[in-house]
N, C-alpha and C positions, 0 to 999 in steps of 0.2 A: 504494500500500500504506500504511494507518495503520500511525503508528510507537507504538508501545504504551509507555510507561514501568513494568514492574511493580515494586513496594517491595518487598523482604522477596525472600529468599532460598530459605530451608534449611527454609520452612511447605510443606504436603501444596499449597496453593493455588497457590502460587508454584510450584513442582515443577511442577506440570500443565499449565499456565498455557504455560511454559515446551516443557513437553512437547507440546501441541496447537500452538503458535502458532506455531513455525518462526519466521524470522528475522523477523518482523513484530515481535517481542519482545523489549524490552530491559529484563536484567534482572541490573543490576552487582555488587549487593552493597552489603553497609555500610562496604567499602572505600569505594565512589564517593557514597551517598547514604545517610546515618544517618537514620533518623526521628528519633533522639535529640539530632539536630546540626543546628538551625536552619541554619546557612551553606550546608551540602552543600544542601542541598534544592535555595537558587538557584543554585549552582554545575553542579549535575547538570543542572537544568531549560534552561540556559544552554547546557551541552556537547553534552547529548545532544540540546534540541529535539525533545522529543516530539511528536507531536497529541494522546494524552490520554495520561492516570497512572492507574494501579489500583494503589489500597495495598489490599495484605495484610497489612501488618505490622502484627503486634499485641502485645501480654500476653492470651496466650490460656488460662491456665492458673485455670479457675476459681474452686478450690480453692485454688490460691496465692493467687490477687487476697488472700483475706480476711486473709493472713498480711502480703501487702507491697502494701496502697495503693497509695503512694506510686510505684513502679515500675510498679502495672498505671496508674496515673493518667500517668506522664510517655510511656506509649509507646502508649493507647488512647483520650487527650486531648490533649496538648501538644503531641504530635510530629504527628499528622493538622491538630490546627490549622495548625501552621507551615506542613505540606505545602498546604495549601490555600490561604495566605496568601500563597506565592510561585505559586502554579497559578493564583489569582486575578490578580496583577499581568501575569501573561503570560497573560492571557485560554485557557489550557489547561485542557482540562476533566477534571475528577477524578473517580473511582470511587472511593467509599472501602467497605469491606465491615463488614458489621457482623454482629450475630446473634438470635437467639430469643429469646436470654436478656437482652433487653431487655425483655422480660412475664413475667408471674407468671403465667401457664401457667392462670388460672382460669377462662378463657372457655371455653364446651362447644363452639366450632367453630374452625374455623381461622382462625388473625390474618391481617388486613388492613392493611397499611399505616396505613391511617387509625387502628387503633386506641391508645387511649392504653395507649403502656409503665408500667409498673413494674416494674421489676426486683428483684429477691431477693438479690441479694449484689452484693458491690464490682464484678467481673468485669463484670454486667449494667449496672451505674451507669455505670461508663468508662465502659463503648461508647458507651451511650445518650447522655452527656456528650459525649463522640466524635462521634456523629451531629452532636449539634447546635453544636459548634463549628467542624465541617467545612461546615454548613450557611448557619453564621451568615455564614461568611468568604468564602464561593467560589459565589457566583451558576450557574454553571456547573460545579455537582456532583450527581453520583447517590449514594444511599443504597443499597448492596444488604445486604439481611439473609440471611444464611443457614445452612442448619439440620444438624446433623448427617452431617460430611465422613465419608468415606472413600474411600482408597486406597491403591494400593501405596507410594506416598511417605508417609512418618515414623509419628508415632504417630496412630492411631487405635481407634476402637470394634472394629473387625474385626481387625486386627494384636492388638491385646489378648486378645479370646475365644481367638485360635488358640494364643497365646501360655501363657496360660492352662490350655490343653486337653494342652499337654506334661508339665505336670507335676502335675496334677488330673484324678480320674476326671467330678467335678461342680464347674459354678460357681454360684453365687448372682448373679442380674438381677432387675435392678426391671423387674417387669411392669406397673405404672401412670403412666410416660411414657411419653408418644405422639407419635411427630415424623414428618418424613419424611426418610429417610436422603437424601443425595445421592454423587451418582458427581463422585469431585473433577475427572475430567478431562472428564465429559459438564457441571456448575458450568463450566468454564474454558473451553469451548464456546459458550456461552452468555453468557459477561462479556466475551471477542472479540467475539460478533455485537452485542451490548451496545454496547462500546468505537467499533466499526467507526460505528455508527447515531448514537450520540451526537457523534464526530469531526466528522460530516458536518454542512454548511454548511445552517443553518435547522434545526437542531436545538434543539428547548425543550423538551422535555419533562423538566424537569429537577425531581428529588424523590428519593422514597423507595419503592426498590420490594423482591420478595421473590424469590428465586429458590430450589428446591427440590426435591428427585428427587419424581416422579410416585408418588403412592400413599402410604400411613400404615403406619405399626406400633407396637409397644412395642419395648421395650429387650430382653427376654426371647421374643420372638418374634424378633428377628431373630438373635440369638444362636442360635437354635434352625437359625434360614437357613442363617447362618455356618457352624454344625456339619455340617446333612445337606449342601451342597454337599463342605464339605471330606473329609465319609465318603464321597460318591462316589467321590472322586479319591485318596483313598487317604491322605487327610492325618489330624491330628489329631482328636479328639474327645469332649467331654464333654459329661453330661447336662447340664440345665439346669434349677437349682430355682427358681423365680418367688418374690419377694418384693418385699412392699412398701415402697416410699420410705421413710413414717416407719419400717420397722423395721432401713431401713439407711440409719445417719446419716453423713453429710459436712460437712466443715467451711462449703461454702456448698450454697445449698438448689438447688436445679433446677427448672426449670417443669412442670408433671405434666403440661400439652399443651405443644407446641413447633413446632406446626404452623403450616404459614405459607402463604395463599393467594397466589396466584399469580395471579389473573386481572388485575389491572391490569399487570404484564409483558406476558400476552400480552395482551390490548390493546394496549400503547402498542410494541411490538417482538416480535409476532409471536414470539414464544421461547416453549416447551414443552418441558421436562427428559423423558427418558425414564423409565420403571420404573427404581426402582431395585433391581429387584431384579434386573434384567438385567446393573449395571454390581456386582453383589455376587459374579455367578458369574464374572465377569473376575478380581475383585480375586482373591477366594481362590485361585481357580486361581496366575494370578500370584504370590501368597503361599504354598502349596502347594509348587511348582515349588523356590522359591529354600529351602524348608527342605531339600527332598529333595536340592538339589544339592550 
């Protein structure tokens, strides 16, 4: 059995991660392993003896990034360096995860690995900066980018609409980004069979790849999902007015596409996310259930 080290706790990733992996998964907290704490890294690496690491830990908050630099910079640069930099000296190989908003979203098809990032705000820069300090240091690391989470663990896109729908007959969504949602625990599926592949002895395929639920949408189309699943089942519900990006502004900008190919994945590890819209009528249901109870 590979022994998994996951970073990050109380993320929808980690939750899942967690929740799929059964005891293959070790996943302590920032009691045992701080991304912020250079020493725990080799102290944790040392105790626990992994086969590989998957960080999830991040500054995920986009919108904040542009308020506190310096915080999204120490915990989506500094602290994957370090973890890389102790994974590197004990030859253990790292996953580090990353995301979309590493592109300006202006390409008309779906990103490819190969293609050149630019990012739109602080949040996209860390990571990007992230990548390639995780890259620079740990010979034996993957890149996974990926795109618009959801599920029943913490906050997300789908817990918000529903959230939303209690106390609004309508909400306003940008109907001009286009991503592919993914199912966090079908993602966490997918980064074990990942994990397991990469573990294994004669293992090089070592880079940047994409991982991402099957199929596209906007933001207001899937909200529209969100709502008719949760009218079947008796939950919450509001219309849905479509508007566009520039007429709803945020403190950092978003990519208008956010789409992300996938086929060098399956090429190199055989991996293909399902619909996500199959892993949308889990969530709500699941999300449904616990308002009702």
């Amino acid at each position: 059995m590979t022994r998994i080290l996951v970073i990050g706790k109380s993320g929808q990733l980690a939750q899942a991660l967690v929740g799929v992996g059964g005891e293959a998964v070790l996943c302590p907290g920032r009691s045992v392993i701080d991304l912020l704490d250079a020493a725990s890294h080799a102290s944790a690496l040392e105790s626990l003896a992994p086969d590989i690491v998957i960080n999830t830990g991040a500054f995920t908050s986009v919108d904040g990034a542009e308020s506190a630099p310096d915080a999204a910079s120490a915990l989506n640069v500094e602290g994957p360096r370090s973890l890389a930099e102790a994974c590197d000296e004990r030859g253990i190989p790292l996953i580090h995860i990353s995301t979309d908003c590493v592109f300006d979203g202006t390409k008309p098809s779906a990103y490819t690995p190969e293609d050149v990032p630019h990012p739109l705000g602080i949040y996209g820069q860390t990571k990007l900066d992230g990548e390639r300090a995780v890259r620079e240091v740990a010979e034996k690391s993957l890149i996974v980018r990926v795109s618009w989470l959801f599920s029943r663990f913490g906050g997300n896109f789908v817990r918000t609409m529903l959230a939303l729908a209690q106390t609004r007959d309508a909400v306003t969504v940008v109907s001009d980004q286009f991503g592919c949602p993914t199912h966090t625990p079908d993602l966490a599926r997918a980064l074990l069979d990942m994990a397991g592949q990469a573990a294994a002895p004669g293992f090089d395929a070592w880079g940047v790849y994409h991982l991402a639920g099957s199929g596209e949408t906007n933001r207001a189309t899937m909200a529209r999902a969100i709502y008719n699943e949760s009218g079947r089942l008796g939950g919450p519900v509001a219309d849905v007015v479509p508007i566009l990006t520039v007429d709803y502004p945020t403190p950092a900008q978003r990519p208008l596409n956010a789409r992300l190919d996938m086929t060098s994945t399956r090429d190199t590890f055989r991996i293909d996310l399902p619909p996500w819209t199959e892993g949308l009528k889990a969530t709500v249901e699941t999300m449904v259930k616990e308002m009702s109870a």
